[in-house]
N, C-alpha and C positions, 0 to 999 in steps of 0.2 A: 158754196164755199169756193174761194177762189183756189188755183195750184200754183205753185211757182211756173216762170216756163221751162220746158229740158235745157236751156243753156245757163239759166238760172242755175238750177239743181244740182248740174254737173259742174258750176264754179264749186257750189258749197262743199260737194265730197272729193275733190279734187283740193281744194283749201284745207279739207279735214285731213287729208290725206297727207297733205305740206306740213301741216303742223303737227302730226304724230311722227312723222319721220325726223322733223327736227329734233324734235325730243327727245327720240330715241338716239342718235346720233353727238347731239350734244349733251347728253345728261342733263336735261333740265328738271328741275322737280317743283313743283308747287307743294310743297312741306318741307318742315323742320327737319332739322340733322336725327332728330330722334320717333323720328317717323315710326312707329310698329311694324307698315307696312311697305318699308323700306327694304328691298335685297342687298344682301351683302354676299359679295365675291371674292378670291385672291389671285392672283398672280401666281403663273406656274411657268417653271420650266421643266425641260426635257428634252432630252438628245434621240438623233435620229433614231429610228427600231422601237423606241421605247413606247409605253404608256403614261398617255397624261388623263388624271381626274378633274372634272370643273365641277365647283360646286355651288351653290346658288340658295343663301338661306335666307328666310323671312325672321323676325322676331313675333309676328304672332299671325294668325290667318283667318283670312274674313271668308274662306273657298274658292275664292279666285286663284288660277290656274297662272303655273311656272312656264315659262320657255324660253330655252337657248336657241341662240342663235348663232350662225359660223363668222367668218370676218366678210364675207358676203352678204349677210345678212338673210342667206337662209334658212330658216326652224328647222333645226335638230329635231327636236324634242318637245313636244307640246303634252307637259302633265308626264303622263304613262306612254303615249303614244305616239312612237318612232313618224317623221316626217319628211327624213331625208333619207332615202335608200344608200347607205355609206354601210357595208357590214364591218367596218373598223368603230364605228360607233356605238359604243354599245349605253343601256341604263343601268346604271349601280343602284341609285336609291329613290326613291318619290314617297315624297310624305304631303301633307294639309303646309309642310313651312321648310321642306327640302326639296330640290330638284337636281343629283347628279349624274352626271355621266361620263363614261368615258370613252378616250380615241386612242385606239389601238395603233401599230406601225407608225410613230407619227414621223411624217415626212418633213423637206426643208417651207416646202408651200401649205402648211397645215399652220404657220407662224402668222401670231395677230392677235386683234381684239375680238373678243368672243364678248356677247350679250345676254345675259340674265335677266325677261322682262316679264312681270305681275302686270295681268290687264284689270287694274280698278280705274276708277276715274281721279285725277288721270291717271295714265300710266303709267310705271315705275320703274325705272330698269337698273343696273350697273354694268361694269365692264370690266373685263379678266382678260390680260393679256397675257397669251403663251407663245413664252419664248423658244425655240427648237434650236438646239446644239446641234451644231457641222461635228461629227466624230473623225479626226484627225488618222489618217492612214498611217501605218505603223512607218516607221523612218527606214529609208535606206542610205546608206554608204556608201560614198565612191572615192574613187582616189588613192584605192590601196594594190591597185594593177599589178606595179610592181614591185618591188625590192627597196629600200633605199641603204646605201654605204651609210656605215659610224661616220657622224658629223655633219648629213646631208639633212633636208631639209624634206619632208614630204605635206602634203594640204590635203584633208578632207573635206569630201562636202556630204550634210547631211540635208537630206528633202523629207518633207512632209505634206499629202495630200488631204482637201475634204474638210479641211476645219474650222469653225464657225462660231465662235471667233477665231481672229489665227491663235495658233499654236504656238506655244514658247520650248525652240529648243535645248537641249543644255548636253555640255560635253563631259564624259568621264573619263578619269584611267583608274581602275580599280574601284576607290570608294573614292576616291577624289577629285573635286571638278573642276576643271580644266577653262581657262578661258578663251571663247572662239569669237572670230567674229560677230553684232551684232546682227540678230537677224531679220533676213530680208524677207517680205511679205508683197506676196501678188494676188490679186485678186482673180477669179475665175472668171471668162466670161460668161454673160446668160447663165449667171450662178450666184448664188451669194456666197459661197464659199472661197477657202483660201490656201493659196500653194507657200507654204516657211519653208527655207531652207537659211542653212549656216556653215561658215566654213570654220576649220581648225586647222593650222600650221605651227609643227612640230619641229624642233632640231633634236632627230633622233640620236642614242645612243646605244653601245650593246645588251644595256640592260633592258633597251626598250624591247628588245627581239623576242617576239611572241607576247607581247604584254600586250591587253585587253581594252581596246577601245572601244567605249559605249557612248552611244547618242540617244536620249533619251528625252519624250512628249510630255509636256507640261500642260493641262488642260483641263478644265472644268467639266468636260463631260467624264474625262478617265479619273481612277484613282491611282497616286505614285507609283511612277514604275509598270505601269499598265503595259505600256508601246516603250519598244526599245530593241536598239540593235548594236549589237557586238563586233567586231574585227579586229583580229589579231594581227599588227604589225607585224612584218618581216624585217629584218635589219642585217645587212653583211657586214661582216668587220673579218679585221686579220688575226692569226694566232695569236694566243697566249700559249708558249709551249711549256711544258709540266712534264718530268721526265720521275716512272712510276715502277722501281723495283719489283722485281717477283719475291724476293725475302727481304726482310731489314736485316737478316744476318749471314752474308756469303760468305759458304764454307767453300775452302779449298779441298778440291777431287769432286764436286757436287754440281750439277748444271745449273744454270741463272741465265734471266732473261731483262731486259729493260725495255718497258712500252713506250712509246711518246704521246703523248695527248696533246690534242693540237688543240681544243678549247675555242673552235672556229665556227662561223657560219658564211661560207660553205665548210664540209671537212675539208681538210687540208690533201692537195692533191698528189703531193709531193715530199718524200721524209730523205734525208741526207743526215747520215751516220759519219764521226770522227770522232778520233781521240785527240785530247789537246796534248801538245808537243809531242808529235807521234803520228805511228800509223795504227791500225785497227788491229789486233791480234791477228794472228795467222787463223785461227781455231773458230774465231768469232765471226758471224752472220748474219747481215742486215737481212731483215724480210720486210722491208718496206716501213710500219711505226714499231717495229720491234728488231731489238738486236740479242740473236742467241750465243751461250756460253755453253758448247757442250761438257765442258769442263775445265773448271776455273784453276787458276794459277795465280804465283804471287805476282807473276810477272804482269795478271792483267790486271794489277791496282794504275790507276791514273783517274785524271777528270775526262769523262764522254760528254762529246755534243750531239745534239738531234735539233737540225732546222726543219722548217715544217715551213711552207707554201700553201695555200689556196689559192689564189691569183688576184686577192684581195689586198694581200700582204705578207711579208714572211718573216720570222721571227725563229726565234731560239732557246733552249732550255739547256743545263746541263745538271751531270750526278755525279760524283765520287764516288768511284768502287775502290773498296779496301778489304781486300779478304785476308780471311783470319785461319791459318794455320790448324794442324788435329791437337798440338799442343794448348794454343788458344780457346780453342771448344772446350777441352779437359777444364780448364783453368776457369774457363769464364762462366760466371753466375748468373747469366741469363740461364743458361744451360740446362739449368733446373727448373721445376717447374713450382712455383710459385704456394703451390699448393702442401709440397713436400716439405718446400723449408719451414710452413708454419707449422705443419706439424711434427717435424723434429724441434723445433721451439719449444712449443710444448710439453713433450715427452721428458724434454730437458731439463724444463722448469719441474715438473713433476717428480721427477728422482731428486731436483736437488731437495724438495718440501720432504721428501720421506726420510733422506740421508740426514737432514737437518733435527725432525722429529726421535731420529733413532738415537742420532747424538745426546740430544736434550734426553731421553727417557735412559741410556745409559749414567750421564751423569746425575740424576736425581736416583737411580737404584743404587748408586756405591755411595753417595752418600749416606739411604737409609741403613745400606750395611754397615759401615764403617761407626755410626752411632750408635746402633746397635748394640757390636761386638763392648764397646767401651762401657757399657751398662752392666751386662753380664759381668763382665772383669770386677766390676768396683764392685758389686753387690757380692759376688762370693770370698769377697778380702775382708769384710766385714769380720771385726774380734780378733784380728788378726795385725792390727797394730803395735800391740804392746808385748807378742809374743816374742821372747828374745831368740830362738831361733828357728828354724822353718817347718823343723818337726811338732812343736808347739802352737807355733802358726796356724797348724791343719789342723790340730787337736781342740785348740779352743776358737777356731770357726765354730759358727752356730749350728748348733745338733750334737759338736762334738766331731768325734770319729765315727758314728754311724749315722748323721746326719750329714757328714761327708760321702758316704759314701749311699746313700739314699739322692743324693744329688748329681749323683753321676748322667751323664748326657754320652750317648756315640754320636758320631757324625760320622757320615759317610761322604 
């Protein structure tokens, strides 16, 4: 029997060699789309940290054996039997027409095509590519250093690390979003990952002062609102001054005070006390946002002002003090208490219902009297018509004379 010779030999398994790897590599199959013994795989993603499943099924099994392989093209998994020492690899399931496993921690270099291959003749394989998500670092804020004055202008910027695809950022105030610059995306070097950031420029006002800006990561690996960060604007503006009674009703002989509220960011650093045409009472005492009245007079009726400074601006408020006399308190129906008059109201309505009821129950009793008495009358004059005089009268009343006097009645 002749042999081939070894350089022979070693073309043919080196050529076998060529051709299974093509195979594998290009999906080539020698069978139909409805092969039994065809693998079917899916497509998986998965963000950094996470686990990903691959799974690798047959439609019917002749006992030819499953195995994965990585985007290298080294065997995971042959059958039941671990082949690649990775302890993030693990086996979930092996059946006669399953093969899966899975990759714990998966990293950004764990992305690719992954091979599911059945050794019959020929070979069979498919391919599953898993994709791995860049998890986007949570955003920071810059640009709120310092202060900005009512009317001025301040820019944010917001930065985003790590994420794979970029990240989309988006601006808030409150629940509503805001539009910023589009944003700008850089690439990492010796990384597949990517740096987004955005800016926002505001013309603030004093409403904005303390109001809540949020920047907030748009991402396929997070779910809404995942990543997101807050800062509260600062805003300086000048007074609004507001001048704030100690009573709404200044009695005269009684002490009173008047505050000034400067309504400022900063406080106001500075309060100046006056009376308009005038000077300040003799009696009377600026303490800085407040002016005391140890005891009021008519004389201290006029309009007060209180300027109020911060060094942002300064502004003005005034009050009208009008005090009211012990004749005025007497007289005046604030005076009372709100409480008393309803129920003297009441008390009021209630006597007149009874005085009314009495009235009415008087006249319906003198009339039943008065008809009454007019019955009795006419009944005992009876027979007593044709009597021609009065002694007769009583005689031929019914009974007679002793039917008269069997009729007799006292009253007391």
């Amino acid at each position: 029997m002749a042999f081939p010779s070894a350089p022979s030999a070693l073309w043919s398994v080196s050529l076998l060699t060529v051709l299974f790897t093509a195979a594998v590599h290009s999906n080539v199959f020698f069978a139909l789309d409805d092969d039994p013994l065809q693998p079917v795989t899916s497509d998986e993603t998965v963000s950094v940290g996470g686990t990903v499943t691959l799974t690798c099924r047959v439609p019917e099994s002749d006992n030819s054996s499953l195995q994965w392989s990585n985007t290298a093209q080294q065997t995971l998994y042959f059958g039941e039997k671990r082949a690649l020492r990775d302890n993030r690899i693990q086996l979930h399931r092996s059946t006669p027409t399953e093969l899966s496993i899975t990759i714990a921690d998966v990293q950004l270099s764990d992305e690719g095509e992954y091979t599911c291959s059945i050794f019959t003749m020929p070979v069979r394989t498919a391919r599953a590519t898993v994709t791995v998500l860049g998890v986007p670092g949570k955003p920071q804020i810059s640009g709120f250093e310092n202060p900005v004055q009512e009317g001025g202008e301040v820019t944010l910027t917001c930065t985003s690390t790590g994420s794979k695809p970029p990240a989309t950022l988006r601006w808030y105030r409150g629940d509503q979003e805001l539009s910023g610059r589009p944003n700008v995306v850089e690439s990492v070097p010796e990384d597949p990952t990517y740096n987004v950031s955005s800016e926002l420029t505001l013309t603030v006002s004093r409403s904005d002062d303390d109001a809540l800006i949020t920047c907030a990561v748009d991402h396929p690996s997070l779910a809404p609102g995942d990543k997101r960060s807050e800062q509260a604007l600062r805003v300086l503006y000048s007074p609004n001054v507001q001048i704030q009674p100690e009573s709404n009703l200044p009695r005269e002989g009684e002490k009173f005070s008047l505050r000034c509220l400067g309504n400022s960011n900063p406080e106001p650093a500075s309060y100046i006390w006056n009376k308009k045409d005038g000077e300040l009472p003799s009696l009377a005492r600026a303490d800085g946002a407040v002016l005391y009245f140890p005891m009021l007079n008519k004389s201290d009726n006029g309009i007060y002002l209180c300027h109020a400074d911060n060094g942002i601006g300064n502004s003005q408020g005034e009050y009208t003090l009008l005090v009211q006399d012990e004749a005025d308190n007497i007289a005046d129906p604030t005076a009372m208490s709100t409480s008393s008059g309803v129920d003297h109201a009441v008390i009021g309505g209630v006597v007149a219902v009874i005085v009314f009821i009495l009235l009415c129950l008087l006249i319906v009793l003198g009339r039943y009297l008065i008809r009454h008495k007019g019955t009795y009358l006419t009944h005992e004059a009876k027979g007593s018509d044709d009597a021609p005089d009065a002694d007769t009268a009583i005689i031929n009343a019914e009974g007679g004379h002793s039917g008269a006097e069997e009729k007799k009645e006292y009253f007391i």
